[in-house]
N, C-alpha and C positions, 0 to 999 in steps of 0.2 A: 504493500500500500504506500509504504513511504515514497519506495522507485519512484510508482507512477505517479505522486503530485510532484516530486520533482522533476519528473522528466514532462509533465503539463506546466511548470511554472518556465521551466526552459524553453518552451516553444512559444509559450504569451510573450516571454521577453525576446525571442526573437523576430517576431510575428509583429510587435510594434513597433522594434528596432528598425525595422523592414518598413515599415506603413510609414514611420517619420522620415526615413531616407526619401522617399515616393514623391512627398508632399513637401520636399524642400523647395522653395521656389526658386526658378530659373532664373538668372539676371540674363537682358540682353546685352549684347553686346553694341557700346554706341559708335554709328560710324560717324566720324566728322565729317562735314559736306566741303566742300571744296570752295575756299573763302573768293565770290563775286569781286573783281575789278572796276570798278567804275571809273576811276582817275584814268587821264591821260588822252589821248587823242580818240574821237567816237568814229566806230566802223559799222555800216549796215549792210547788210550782204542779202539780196533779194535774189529767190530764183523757185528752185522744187528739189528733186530729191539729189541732184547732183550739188547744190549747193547746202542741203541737209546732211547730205553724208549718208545717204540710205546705205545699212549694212557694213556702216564702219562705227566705231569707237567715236565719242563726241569729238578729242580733242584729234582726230585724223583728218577730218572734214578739211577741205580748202580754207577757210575760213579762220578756225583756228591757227593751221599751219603757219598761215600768214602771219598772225597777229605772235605766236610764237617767235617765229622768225624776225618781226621787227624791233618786237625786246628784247631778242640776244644781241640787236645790235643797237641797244640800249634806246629805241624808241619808244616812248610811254605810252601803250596802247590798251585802250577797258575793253573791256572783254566785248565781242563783234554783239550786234543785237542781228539774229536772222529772223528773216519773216520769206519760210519758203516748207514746202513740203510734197511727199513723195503723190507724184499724180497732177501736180498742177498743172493746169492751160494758163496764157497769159491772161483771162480771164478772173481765176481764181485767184491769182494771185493778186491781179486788181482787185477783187474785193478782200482779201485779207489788209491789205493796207489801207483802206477804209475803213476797216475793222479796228486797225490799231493805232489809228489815229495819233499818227506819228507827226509829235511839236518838234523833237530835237532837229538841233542843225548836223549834219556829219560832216569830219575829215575827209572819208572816203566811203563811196557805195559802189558795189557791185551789183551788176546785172546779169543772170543767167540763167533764161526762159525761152521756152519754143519747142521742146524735144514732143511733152504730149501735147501739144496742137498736131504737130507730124504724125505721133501717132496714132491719135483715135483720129484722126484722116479732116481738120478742121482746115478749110481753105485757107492757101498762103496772101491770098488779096486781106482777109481779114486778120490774119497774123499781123501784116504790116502796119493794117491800123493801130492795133491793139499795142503792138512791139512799140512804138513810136508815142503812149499816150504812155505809156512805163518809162522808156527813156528821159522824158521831158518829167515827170515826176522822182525820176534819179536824180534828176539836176537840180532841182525845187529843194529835194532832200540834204544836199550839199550846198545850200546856200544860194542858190544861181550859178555858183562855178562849175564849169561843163568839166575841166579841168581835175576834180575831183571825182572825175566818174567813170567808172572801168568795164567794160560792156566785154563777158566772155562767149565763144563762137559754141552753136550746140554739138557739144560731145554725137558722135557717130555711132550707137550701139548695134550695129550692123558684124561691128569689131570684137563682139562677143558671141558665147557660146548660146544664149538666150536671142540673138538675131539671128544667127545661121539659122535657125531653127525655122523663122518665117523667111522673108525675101529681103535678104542681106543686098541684093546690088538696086532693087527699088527704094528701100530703106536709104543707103548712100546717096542716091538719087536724089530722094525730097531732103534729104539733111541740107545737101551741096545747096538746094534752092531755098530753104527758109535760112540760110548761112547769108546765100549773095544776096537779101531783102535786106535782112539784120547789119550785115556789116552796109551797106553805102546808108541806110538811115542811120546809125552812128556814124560815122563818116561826113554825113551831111553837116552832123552838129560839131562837128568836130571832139569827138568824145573819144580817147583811147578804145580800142578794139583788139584785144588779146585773142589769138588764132589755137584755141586749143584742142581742136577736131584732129589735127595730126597724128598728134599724143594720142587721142582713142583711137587713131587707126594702130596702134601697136599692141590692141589687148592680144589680139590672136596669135602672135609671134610671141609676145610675152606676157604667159598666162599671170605672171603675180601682180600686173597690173589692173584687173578683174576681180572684183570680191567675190566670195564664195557664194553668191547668190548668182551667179554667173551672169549677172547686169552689167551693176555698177559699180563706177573705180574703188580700186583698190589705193590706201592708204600711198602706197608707194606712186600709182598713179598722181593722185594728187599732190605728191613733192612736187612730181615733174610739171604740172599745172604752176604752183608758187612759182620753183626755179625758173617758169618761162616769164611770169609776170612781175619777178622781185622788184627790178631793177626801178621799173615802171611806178609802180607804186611807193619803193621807198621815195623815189622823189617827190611825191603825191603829198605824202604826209610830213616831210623834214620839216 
């Protein structure tokens, strides 16, 4: 008799031991958020998902690379405000920036928009209007200085594994034509126009410039986008 109330007092005691371990509460673990820049020269970078960075890391996007790149060389830049996302017509993005009712003046704005007009098959007579009513509110956004405003050519996804798949030399085709609208209305206004359709003709030749979603550029692409535009823009903002 004796055994078994202590061999029953040994199992209560382990049996709670057990319950109070169970019921310990979890702390979580706090991640710190990564402290917003706002000092220094303002960048606004308009476009869709080439300028979002679809399928990359935030700080790989063109955008940041940039802004990275011009505080290594000790230029004081807040962190880019983007107003773009995956799918947009130059439509959409016109109403997004109605939306956000943008008062600040920028150093520098980017433009790079056109790819889904081309694709879901939206006429390039209407592109041109529409390209050209975004252009002239680039400029608005930088103060009236045409000067601070950098207009990029639309990427060729013809050059990847996700256009082989449909009509990759049709695709290059209308790219080439909503390209030659886009560059002579910049051109018109005399606005920088950075030619970086080249660069996407090399996903196919070199696939790690292709993100794994086999669209859109890859991290590495987009240096080559910077490196082609550094020059340009560091003088933009000195």
């Amino acid at each position: 008799m004796g055994k078994t109330l202590c061999y029953i007092f040994l199992l209560l005691t382990c049996c709670l031991t057990c319950k109070k371990e169970t019921i310990e509460p979890i702390v979580p673990q706090v991640v710190e958020e990564e402290e917003t820049i706002t000092d220094g020269k303002k960048y606004l970078a308009l476009g869709d998902s080439y300028t979002i960075g679809e399928a990359n890391f935030a700080d790989d996007k063109f955008p940041e690379q940039l802004v990275k790149r011009l505080r290594d060389d000790n230029i004081e830049m807040a962190d880019p405000q983007v107003i773009a996302q995956t799918g947009w017509t130059t439509t959409k993005l016109s109403q997004a920036i109605t939306t956000a009712n943008i008062t600040d003046t920028f150093d520098l704005v980017s433009l790079l928009i056109g790819v889904n007009n081309q694709f879901v098959g939206l006429p390039l007579d209407s592109y041109e209007v529409a390209f050209e009513e975004l252009l002239l509110q680039s400029i608005d956004f930088a103060g009236g200085n045409k000067d601070k405003v950098v207009v990029l050519s639309i990427p060729d996804y013809a050059y990847t594994q996700f256009g082989q798949m449909r009509d990759p030399e049709t695709i290059s085709a209308e790219i080439d034509e909503f390209n030659a609208v886009k560059k002579t209305i910049t051109e018109s206004y005399e606005v920088l126009y950075i030619d970086i359709t080249p660069i996407s003709r090399m996903g196919l030749g070199d696939p790690s410039l292709v993100s794994d979603d086999n669209l859109h550029p890859s991290a590495e692409m987009y240096k080559l986008w910077v490196d082609l535009m550094y020059e340009d823009v560091k003088g933009i903002v000195q």
